[in-house]
N, C-alpha and C positions, 0 to 999 in steps of 0.2 A: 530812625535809621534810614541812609540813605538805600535803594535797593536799585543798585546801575541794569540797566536794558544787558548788560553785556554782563552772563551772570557764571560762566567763566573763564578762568586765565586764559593771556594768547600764547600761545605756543611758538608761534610764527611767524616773521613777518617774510612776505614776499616780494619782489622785485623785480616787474618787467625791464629785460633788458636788448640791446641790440647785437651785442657780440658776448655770449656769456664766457668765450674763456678768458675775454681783456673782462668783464667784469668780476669774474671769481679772482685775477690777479690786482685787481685794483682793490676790492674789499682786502682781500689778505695785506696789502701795503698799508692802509688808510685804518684800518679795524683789525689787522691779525686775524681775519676771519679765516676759516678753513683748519684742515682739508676740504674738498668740494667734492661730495660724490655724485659723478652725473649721470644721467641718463639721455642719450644722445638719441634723437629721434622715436621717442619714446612711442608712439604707435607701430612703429613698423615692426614692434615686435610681438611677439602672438600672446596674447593673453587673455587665456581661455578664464572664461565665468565674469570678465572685466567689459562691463556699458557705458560708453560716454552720451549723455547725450545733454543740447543745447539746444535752449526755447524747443522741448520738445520730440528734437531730431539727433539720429544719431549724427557724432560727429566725431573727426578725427583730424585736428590740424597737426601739422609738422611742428612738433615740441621739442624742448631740448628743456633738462632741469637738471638744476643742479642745488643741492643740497649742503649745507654746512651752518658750525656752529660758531658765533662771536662770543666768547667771552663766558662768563658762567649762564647766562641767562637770557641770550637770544640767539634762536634756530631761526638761518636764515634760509629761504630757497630764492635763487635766479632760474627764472623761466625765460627762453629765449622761442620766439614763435617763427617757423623756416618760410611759411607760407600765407598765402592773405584770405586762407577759410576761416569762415565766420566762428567768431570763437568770445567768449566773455577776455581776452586781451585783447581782439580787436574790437570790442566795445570802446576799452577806454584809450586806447593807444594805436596811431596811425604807424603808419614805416616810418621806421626813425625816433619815436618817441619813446619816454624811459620813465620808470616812476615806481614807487608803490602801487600795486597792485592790489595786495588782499591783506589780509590777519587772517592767518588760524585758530581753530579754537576746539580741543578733541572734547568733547561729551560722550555720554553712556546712548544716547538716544537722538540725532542726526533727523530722524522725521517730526520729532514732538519739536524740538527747537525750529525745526523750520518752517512746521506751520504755524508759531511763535512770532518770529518776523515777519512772515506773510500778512498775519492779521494786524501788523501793524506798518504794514505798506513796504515791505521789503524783501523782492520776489525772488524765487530760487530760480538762475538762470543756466547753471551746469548743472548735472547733476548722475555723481560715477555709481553705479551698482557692482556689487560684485558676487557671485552666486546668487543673482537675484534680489539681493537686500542693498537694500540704499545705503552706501557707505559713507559718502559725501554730496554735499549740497554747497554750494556756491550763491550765496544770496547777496544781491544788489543793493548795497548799505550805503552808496554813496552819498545820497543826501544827508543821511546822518553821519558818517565818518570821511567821505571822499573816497574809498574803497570799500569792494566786496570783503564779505568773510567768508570765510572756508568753514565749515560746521563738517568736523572729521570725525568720524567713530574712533574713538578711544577701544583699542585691542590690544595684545599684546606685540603684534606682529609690528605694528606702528612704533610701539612705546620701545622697542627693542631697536627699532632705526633710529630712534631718537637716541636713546642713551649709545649707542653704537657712535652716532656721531660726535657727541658730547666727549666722549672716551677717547675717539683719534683727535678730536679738537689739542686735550689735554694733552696728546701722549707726544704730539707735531713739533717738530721744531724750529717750525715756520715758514719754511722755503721747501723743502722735501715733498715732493709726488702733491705738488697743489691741487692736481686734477685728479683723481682715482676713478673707475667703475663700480655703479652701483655691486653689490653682494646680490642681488635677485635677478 
């Protein structure tokens, strides 16, 4: 039996972009993607028990995300970056540049998967705590996929955003409030 390095489902795919409200309107034309719930300068807002840190240091670059679902079975995020601080999106993307970015993937345990990949040459280069406990880890997969993964703790809090969006995905008419505010 064959046992893949990538040992579960992705959840996710993400997508650096340069203007994310022309790209949440192009996915909805092109894929039916959406609603889009975004989160618009996602640091500047206070978020107590919430650690970003990259290669090490904390960090805070000018984010914009947005979230939505295509179809019965891909949850998409657009991430748009405001500023040129050092961030795992400008690792792999300059001004102006647009692509794949990551795959998601929620697991029970976020630190055991990551020292996982680590020992097989693919290093955690974000990485968000939140009361203290490693929530997510961002490991450097491109040599083996062309993108990072996102290793996300599976919670409920998560799993309830997910089906949340899944449910307006269904419920949309397809043109109606394409943009929305996150719920938190």
């Amino acid at each position: 039996m064959n046992h893949p390095f990538l040992r579960y489902p992705i959840e996710q795919y993400a997508y650096y972009v340069t203007d994310i409200d022309a790209a949440c309107a192009k996915w909805a034309e092109m894929f039916g993607a959406g609603p889009f719930f975004m989160d618009r300068h996602f640091f500047e807002k206070e978020r107590p028990g919430f650690v970003e840190t990259y290669r090490g240091k904390a960090s805070h670059p000018d984010l914009t995300y947005a979230w939505g679902q295509c179809g019965p079975d891909h949850h998409i995020q657009l991430i748009e970056q405001h500023d040129n601080t050092p961030s795992i999106y400008r690792d792999m993307f300059k001004t102006g540049e647009t692509g794949l970015h990551h795959i998601a993937i929620c697991l029970p345990d976020v630190s055991k998967e990551k020292a996982r990949f680590e020992a097989a040459g693919y290093p955690s280069v974000t990485e968000i705590s939140v009361g203290g406990r490693l929530a997510v880890s961002y490991v450097d997969a491109r040599p083996l996929l062309g993108c990072f993964v996102e290793l996300y703790t599976e919670n409920p809090n998560s799993r309830r955003n997910f089906n949340e969006w899944k449910s307006a995905h269904y419920a949309w008419d397809g043109k109606t409030d394409l943009i929305r505010k996150t719920n938190w």
